[in-house]
C-alpha positions in Angstrom: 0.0 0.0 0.0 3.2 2.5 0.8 3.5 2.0 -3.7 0.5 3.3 -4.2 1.5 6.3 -2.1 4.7 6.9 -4.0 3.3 6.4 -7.6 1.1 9.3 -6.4 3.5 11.4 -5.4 6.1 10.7 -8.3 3.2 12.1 -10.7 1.7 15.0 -8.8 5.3 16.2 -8.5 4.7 18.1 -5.4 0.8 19.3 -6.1 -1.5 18.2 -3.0 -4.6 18.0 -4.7 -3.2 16.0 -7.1 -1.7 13.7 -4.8 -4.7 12.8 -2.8 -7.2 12.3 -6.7 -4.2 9.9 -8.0 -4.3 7.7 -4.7 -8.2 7.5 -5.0 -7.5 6.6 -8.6 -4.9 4.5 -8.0 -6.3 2.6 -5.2 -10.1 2.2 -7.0 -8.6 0.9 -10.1 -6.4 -1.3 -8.0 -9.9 -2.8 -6.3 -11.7 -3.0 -9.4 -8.8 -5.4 -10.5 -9.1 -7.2 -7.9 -12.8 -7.3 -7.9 -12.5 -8.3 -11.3 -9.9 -11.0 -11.1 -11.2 -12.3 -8.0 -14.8 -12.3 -9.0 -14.5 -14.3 -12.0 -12.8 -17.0 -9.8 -15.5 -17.5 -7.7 -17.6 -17.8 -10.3 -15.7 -20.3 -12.0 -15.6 -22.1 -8.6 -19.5 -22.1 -8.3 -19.8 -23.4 -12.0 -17.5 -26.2 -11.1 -19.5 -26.7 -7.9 -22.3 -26.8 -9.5 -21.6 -28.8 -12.2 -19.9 -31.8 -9.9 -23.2 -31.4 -7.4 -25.3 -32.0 -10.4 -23.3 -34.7 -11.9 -22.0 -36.9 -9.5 -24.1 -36.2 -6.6 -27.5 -35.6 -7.8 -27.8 -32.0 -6.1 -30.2 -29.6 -7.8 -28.7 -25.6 -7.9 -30.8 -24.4 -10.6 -32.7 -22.3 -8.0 -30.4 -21.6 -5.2 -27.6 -20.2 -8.3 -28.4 -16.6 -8.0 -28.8 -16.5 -4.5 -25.6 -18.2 -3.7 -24.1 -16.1 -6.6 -25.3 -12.8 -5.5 -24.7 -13.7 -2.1 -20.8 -14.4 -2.4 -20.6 -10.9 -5.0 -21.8 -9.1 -2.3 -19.4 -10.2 0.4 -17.0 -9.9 -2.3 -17.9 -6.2 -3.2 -17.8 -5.3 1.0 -14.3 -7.1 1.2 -13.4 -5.1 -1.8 -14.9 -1.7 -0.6 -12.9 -2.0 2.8 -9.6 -2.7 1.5 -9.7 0.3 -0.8 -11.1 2.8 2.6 -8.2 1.6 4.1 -5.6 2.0 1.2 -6.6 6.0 0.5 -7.0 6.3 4.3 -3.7 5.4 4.6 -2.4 7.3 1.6 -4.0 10.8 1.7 -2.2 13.8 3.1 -4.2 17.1 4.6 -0.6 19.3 5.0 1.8 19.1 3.0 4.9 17.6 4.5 
């Protein structure tokens, strides 16, 4: 989290307002990758799941799918959402140093 804090400062060259929109922007399009990256495994994992409960154990998901689906997105998207609070929190200056 200190890198995103010095990428940040290495392009605002010394301009505080600057500084603190590049870690925001830094930091979210850091959590969207990871949203992204991360998101698409657990839905490959549910697919699989699925797919093996259906096949070899006779389970029915059709029904529970996009409640288990939604349901791990969302915890997902809050795990997501605090890491990034805590990255700018961490990163943003008020005075300049």
């Amino acid at each position: 989290m200190e890198r995103i804090g010095l990428a940040a400062s290495k392009m605002s060259k010394g301009n505080l307002l600057l500084y603190n929109i590049y870690v925001v922007l830094i930091s979210s399009l850091f959590a969207f990758f990871i949203f992204v990256i991360t998101g698409a495994t657990i839905v490959f994992a549910l697919v699989l799941i699925s797919y093996i409960g259906s096949g070899l154990m006779g389970f029915n998901f059709e029904s529970k799918w996009p409640k288990i689906a939604s349901f791990c997105m969302a915890s997902l998207t809050v795990m997501v959402v605090f890491f990034n609070i805590f990255a700018i929190s961490k990163n943003i200056k008020l005075k300049k140093d």
